[in-house]
C-alpha positions as a Markdown table, in Angstrom:
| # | Residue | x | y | z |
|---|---|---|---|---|
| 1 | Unk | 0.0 | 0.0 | 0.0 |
| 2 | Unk | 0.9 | 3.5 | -0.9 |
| 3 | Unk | 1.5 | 6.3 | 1.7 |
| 4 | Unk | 0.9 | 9.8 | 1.3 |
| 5 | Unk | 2.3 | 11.4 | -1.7 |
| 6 | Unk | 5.0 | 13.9 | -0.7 |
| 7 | Unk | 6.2 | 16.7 | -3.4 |
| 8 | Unk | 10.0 | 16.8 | -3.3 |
| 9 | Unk | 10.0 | 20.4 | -4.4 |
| 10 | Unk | 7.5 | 23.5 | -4.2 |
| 11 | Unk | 6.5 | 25.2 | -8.1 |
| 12 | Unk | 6.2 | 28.8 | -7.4 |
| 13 | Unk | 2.5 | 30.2 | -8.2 |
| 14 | Unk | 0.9 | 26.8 | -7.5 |
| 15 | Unk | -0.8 | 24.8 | -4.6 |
| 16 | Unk | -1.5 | 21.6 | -3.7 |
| 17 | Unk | -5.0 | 19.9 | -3.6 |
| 18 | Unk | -4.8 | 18.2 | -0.6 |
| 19 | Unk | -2.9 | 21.2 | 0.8 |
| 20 | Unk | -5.1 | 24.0 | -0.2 |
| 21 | Unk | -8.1 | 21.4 | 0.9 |
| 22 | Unk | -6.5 | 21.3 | 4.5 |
| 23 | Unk | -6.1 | 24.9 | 5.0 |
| 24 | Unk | -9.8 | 26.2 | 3.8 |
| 25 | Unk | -11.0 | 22.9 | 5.6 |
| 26 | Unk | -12.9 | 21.6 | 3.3 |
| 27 | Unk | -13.0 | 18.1 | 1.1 |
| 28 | Unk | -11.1 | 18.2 | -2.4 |
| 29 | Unk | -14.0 | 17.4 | -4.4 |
| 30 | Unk | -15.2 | 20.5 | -3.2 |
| 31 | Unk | -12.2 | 22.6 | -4.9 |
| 32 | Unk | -13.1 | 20.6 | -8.1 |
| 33 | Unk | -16.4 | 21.2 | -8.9 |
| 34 | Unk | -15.6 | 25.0 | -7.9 |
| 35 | Unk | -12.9 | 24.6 | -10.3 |
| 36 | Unk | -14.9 | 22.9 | -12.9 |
| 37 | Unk | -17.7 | 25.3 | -12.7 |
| 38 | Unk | -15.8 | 28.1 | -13.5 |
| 39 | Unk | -14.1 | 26.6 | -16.3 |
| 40 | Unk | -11.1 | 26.1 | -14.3 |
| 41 | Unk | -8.6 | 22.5 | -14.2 |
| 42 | Unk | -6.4 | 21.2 | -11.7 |
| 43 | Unk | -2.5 | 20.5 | -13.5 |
| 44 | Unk | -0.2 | 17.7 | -12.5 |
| 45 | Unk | 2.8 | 18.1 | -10.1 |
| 46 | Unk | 6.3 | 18.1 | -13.0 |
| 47 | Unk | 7.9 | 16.0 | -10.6 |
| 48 | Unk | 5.3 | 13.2 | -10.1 |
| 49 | Unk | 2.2 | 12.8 | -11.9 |
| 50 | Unk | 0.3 | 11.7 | -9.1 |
| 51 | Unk | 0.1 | 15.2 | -7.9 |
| 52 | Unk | -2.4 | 17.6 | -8.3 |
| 53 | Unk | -2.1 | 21.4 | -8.1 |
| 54 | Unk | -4.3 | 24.4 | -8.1 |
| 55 | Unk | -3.0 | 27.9 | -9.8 |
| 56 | Unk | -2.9 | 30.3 | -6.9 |
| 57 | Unk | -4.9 | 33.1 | -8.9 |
| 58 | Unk | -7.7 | 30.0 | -9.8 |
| 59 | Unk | -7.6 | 29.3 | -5.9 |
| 60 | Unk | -7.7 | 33.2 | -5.3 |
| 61 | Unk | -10.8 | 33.3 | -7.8 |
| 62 | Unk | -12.9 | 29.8 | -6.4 |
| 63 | Unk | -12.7 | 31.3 | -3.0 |
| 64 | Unk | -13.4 | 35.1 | -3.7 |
| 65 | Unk | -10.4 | 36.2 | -2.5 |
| 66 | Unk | -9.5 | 39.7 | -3.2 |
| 67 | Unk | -6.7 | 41.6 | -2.0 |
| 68 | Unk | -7.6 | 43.9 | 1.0 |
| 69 | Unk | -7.7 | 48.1 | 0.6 |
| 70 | Unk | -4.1 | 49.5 | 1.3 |
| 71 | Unk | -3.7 | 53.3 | 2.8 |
| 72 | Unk | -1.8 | 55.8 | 1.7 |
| 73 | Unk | -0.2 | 58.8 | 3.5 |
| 74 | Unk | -2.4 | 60.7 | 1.6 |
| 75 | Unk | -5.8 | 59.4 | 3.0 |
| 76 | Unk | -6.3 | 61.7 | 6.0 |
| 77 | Unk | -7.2 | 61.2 | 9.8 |
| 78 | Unk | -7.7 | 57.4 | 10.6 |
| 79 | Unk | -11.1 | 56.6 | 11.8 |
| 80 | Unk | -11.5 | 55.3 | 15.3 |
């Protein structure tokens, strides 16, 4: 029997399934049909096939994610 699947090296700008499953907490088939239903695919790992990895921007996109308002020195008195 097969263990877990380890990936012997990171790819910059993707994530793993299981991975990106753990850390939103939810199942993987989850992140495919979010995938699928946007038109979106999951691409294999170069350094073993077995692996499946999620773009960052497609994970960004399924999940809503948008980057948060950033201040300037220019936008005045602080509320609060």
């Amino acid at each position: 029997m097969v263990g877990s699947i380890r990936t012997p090296f990171q790819v910059e700008g993707f994530v793993q399934l299981t991975e990106l499953a753990r850390i939103f907490a939810v199942d993987a088939a989850v992140i495919r049909r979010r995938l699928r239903a946007q038109g979106r695919f999951l691409y294999s790992h170069p350094g073993d096939r077995r692996l499946r990895m999620v773009k960052e921007a497609d994970a960004a996109a399924i999940f809503q994610i948008i980057p948060a308002p950033q201040r300037s020195r220019d936008d005045g008195v602080s509320e609060g």
